[in-house]
C-alpha positions in Angstrom: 125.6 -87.6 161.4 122.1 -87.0 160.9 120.2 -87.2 163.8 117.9 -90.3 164.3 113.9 -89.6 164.5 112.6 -91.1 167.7 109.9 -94.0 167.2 107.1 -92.5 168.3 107.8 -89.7 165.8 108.6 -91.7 163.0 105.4 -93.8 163.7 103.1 -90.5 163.4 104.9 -89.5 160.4 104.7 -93.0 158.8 100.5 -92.8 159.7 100.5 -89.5 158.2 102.8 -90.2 154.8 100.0 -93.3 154.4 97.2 -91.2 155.3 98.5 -89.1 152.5 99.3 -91.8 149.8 95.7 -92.9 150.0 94.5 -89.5 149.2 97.2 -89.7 146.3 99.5 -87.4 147.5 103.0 -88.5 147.3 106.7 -87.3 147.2 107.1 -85.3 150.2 110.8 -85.6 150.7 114.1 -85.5 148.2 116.7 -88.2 148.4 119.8 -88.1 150.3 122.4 -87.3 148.6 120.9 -84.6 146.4 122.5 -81.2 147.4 120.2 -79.5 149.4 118.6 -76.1 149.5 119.4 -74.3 152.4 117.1 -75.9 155.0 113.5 -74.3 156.0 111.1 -75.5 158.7 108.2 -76.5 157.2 104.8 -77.1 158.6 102.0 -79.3 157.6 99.5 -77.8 156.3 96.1 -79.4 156.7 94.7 -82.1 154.9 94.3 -81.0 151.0 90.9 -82.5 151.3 89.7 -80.6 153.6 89.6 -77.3 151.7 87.9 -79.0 148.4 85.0 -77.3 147.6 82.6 -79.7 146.4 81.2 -78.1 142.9 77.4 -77.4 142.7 75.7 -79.8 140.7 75.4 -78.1 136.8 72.1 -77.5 135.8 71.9 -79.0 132.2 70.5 -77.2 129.3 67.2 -78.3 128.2 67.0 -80.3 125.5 65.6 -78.8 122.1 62.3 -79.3 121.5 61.9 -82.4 118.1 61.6 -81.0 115.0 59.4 -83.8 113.9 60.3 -86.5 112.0 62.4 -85.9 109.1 62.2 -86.2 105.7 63.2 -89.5 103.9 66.3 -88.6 101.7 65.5 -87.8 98.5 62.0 -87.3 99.0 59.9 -84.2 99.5 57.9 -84.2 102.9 53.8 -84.5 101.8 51.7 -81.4 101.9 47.9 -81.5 101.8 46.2 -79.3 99.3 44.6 -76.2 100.6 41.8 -76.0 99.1 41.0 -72.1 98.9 37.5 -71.0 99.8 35.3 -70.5 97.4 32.9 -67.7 98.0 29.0 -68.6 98.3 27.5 -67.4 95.4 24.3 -65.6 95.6 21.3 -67.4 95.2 19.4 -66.1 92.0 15.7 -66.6 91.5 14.9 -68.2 87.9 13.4 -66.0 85.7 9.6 -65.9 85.8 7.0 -66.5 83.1 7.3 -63.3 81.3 11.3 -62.2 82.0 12.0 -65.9 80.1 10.3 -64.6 77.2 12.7 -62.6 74.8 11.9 -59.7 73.3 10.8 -60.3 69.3 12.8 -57.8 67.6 10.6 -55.6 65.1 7.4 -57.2 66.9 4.4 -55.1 66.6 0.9 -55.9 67.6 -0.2 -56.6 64.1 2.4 -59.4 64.1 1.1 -60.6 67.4 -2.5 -60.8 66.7 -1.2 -62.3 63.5 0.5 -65.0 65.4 -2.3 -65.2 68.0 -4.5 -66.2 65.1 -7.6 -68.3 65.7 -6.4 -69.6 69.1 -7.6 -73.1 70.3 -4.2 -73.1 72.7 -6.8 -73.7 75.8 -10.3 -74.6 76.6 -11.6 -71.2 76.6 -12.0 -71.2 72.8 -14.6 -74.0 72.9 -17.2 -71.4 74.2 -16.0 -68.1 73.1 -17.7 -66.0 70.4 -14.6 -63.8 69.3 -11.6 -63.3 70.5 -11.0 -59.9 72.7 -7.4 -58.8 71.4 -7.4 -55.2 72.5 -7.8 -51.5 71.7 -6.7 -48.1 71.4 -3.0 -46.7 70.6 -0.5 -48.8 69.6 2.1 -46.1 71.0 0.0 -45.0 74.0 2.1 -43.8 76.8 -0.5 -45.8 79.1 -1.9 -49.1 79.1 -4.4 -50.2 81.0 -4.5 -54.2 82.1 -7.6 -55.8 82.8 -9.0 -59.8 83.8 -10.4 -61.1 81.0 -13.9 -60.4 78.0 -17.6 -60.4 79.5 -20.4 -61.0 77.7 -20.4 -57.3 76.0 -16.7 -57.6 74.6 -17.6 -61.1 73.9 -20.0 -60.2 71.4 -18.2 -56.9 70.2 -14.9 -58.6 70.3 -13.6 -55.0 71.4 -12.1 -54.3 75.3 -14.1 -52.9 77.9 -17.6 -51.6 76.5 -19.9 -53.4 78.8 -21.2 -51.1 82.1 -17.3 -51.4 83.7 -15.9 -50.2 80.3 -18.6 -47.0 80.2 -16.9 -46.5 83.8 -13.6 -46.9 82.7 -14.0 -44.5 79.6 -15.0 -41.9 82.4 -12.2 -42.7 84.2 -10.2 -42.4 81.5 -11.6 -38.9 80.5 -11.5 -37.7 83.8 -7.7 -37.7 83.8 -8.1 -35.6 80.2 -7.7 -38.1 78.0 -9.5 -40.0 75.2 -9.7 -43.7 74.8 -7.8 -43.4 71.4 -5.1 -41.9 73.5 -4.5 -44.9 75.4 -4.1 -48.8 75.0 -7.0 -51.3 76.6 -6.1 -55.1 76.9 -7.0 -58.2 79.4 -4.6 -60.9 80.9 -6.7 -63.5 78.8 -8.6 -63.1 74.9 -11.5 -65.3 75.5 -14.1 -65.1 77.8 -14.1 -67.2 80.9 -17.8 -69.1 81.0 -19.5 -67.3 83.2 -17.7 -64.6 84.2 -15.7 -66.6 86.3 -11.6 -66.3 86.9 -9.3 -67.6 84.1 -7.1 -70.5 85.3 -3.9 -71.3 85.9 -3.4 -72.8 82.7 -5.4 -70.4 80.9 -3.2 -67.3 82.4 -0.2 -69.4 81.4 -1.4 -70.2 77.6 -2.5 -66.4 77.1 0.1 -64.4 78.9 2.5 -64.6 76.6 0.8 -62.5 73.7 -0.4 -59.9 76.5 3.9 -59.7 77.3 4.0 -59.0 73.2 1.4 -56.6 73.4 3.3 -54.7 76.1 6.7 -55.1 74.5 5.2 -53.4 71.4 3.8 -50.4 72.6 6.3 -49.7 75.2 4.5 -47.9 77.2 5.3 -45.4 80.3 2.9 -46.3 82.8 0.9 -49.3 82.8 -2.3 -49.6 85.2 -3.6 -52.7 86.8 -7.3 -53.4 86.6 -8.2 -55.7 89.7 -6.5 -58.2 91.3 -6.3 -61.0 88.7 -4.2 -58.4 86.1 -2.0 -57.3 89.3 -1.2 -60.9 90.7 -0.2 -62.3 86.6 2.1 -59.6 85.9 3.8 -59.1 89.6 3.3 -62.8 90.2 1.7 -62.3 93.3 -0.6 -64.2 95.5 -1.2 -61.1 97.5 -4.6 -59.5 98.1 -4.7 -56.5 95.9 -6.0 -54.3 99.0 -1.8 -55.1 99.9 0.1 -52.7 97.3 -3.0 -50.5 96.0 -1.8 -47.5 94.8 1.7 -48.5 95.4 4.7 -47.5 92.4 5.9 -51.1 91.4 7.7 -52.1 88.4 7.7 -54.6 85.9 10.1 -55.6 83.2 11.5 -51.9 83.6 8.7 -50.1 83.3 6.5 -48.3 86.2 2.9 -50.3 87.3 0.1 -49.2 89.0 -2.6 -51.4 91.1 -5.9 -50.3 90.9 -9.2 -51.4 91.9 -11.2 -53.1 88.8 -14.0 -50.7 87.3 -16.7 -53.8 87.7 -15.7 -53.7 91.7 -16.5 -49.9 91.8 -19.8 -50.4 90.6 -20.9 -52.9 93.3 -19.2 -50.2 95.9 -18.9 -46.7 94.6 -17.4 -44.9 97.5 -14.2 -47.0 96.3 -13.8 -44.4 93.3 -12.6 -41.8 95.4 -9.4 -44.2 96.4 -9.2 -45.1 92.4 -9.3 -41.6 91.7 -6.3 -40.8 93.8 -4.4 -44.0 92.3 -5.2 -42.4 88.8 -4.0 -38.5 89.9 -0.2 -40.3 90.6 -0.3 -41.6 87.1 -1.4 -37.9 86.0 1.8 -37.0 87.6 4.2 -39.3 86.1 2.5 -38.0 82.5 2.6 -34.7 83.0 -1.2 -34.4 83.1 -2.7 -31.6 85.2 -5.1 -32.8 88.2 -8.2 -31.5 88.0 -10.4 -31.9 90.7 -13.6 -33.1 91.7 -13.5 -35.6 88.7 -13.3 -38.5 91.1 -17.6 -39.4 90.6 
């Protein structure tokens, strides 16, 4: 027979079974009556929990970032224009008083004293005796530009023959020409009362045909004769003393500053600096300097 477990034993093993059971463990033992393996001592092992490991918290991925919100179904998602830049165009001056005026094709200076006529375009013609249209070659090479008719030109209706036009003819010969060589014309055709300035208006009325006059005899060089001719063809306000003597340009052609022949006889040792002004336009004309011709 099999031998009985003592009480006390059976008690510790009946503590330990339900120890085990509440852990989950079960099944321990075989029933009687199954034939059984030959027999080996076995010994407990320790409680199963007290080898578990207890598994290290898992980090968790992070989440991706949202893609926005998506598109309604069907529907394409709303993009704003892009406008592209537009670059800043450059600012461009308007053209002035004489670059607005075209060029007459065929023009000549017979047609514009033609259409000149008998001006009464401003108030200069109330007092006038004739008008001063100009002189000299209609294919000069230079022109020279002066203010406006005195009293002498007035009367003659010719350019320049009072005191400053004997000086100017000196001037003129000085550089080895002849009058009849070059071209002699004023901003304005009628003599300011007086002696005085033309005005604003008047410049504006007259310049026009002075623009024509140029046009038509295309010349190389042309030479300003005092402030008033330098500031209505370079549309300037600045004191002639400013760009004296100084190569500018206008409409394409190369212009000269001067001081007026009338200034140079109220101070005469200005003729030597006129006389200088005068030798660069021998240069661009291919004229020899002579000098001592500067008196």
């Amino acid at each position: 027979m099999a031998e009985l477990i003592p009480e006390t034993l059976q008690k510790k093993l009946s503590s330990r079974l339900g120890f085990y059971e509440d852990l989950g463990i079960r099944l321990f033992y075989r029933e009687r009556g199954v034939v059984a393996a030959p027999r080996i001592e076995q010994r407990l092992e320790p409680p199963a929990t007290a080898h578990f490991a207890i598994p290290a918290p898992r980090k968790e991925d992070p989440l991706p970032k949202p893609a926005g919100k998506p598109a309604l179904p069907g529907t394409q998602p709303v993009v704003a224009p892009v406008r592209p830049k537009v670059a800043a165009l450059p600012v461009v001056a308007g053209p002035s008083l004489f670059e607005s005026v075209e060029k007459i094709v065929g023009d000549s200076l017979l047609k514009t004293r033609e259409d000149l006529g008998e001006c009464t375009r401003c108030k200069l013609h109330g007092t006038r005796h004739k008008i001063v249209f100009g002189d000299g070659n209609p294919k000069a090479e230079l022109v020279f530009v002066g203010e406006g008719p005195g009293a002498d030109e007035d009367a003659q209706g010719l350019p320049f023959v009072g005191r400053a036009g004997k000086l100017l003819t000196q001037m003129i010969e000085a550089m080895g020409l002849q009058r009849k060589d070059v071209y002699i014309c004023n901003v304005v055709k009628c003599r300011p009362p007086e002696n005085r300035q033309p005005e604003e208006d008047e410049v504006t009325t007259c310049s026009p045909f002075l623009l024509r006059q140029i046009d038509a005899i295309a010349p190389k060089v042309i030479v300003c004769l005092g402030a008033v001719a330098a500031r209505t063809l370079l549309e300037t306000n600045r004191g002639i003393s400013q760009f004296r003597g100084e190569w500018l340009e206008f409409r394409g052609r190369k212009l000269l500053a001067t001081y007026h022949p009338a200034y140079l006889l109220r101070n005469p040792p200005a003729k030597s600096e006129v006389w200088k002004d005068l030798q660069k336009v021998m240069a661009v004309l291919g004229l020899e300097v002579k000098k001592g011709k500067s008196s």
